[in-house]
C-alpha positions as CSV (number, residue, x, y, z in Angstrom):
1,X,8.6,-4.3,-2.0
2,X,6.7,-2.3,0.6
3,X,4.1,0.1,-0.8
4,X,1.8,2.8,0.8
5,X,-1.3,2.8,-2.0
6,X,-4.2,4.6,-0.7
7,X,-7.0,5.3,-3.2
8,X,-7.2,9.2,-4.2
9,X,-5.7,10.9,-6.9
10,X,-2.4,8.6,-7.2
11,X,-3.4,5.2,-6.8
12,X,-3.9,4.1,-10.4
13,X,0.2,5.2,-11.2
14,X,0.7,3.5,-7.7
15,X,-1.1,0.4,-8.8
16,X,0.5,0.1,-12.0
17,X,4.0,0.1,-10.9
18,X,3.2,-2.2,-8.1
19,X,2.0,-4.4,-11.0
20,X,4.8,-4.0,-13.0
21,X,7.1,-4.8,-10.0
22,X,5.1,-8.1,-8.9
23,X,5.6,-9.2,-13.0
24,X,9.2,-8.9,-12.1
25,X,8.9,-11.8,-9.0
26,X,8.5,-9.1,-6.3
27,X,6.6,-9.9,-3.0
28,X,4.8,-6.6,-2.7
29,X,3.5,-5.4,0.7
30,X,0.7,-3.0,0.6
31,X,-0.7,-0.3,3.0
32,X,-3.9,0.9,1.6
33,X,-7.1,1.6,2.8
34,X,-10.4,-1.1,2.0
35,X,-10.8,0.7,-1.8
36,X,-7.0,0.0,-2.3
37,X,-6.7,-3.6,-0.8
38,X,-10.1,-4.9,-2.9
39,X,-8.0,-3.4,-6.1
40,X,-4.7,-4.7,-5.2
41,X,-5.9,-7.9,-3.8
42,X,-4.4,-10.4,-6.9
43,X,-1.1,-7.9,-7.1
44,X,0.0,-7.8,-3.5
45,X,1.7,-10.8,-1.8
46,X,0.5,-9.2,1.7
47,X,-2.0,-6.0,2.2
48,X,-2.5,-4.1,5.9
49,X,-6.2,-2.6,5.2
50,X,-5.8,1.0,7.2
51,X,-8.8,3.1,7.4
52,X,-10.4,5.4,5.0
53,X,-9.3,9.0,5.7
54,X,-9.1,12.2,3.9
55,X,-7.0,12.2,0.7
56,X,-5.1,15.2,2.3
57,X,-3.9,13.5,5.1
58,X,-4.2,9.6,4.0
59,X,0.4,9.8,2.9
60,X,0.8,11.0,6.4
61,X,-1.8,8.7,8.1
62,X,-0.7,5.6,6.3
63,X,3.4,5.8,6.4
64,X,2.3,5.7,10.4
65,X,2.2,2.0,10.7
66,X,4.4,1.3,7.7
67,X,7.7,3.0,10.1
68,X,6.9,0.7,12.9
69,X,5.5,-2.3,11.1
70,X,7.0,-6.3,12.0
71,X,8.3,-6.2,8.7
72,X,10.3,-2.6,9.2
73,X,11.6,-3.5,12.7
74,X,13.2,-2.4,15.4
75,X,11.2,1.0,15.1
């Protein structure tokens, strides 16, 4: 499972479900920002730290590098 998690407003439902989902046997992938990753860190099988940004923008910012990741590729 690939998940974009930054911290804001969200990331708690995010979080849980990720939870949830790595209960199940999923290897979950995150994108998150340093806040994210540090809370993620014994949930997600691999984490991409991205940079802290405005909440605003942070969705738009962080699905960047998740469309032209290794693991999405060819982008």
């Amino acid at each position: 499972m690939i998940a974009i998690a930054p911290s804001g407003p969200l990331f708690e439902k995010t979080a849980s479900n990720l939870q949830e989902a790595a209960a199940r046997g999923a290897q979950v992938i995150v994108f998150s920002d340093a806040l994210g990753a540090a809370k993620l860190a014994g949930i997600a099988t691999e984490t991409i730290v991205l940079p802290s940004v405005d909440p605003f923008v942070a969705p738009i910012l962080h699905a960047i590098p998740c469309s032209c990741s290794p693991i999405t590729w060819p982008c």
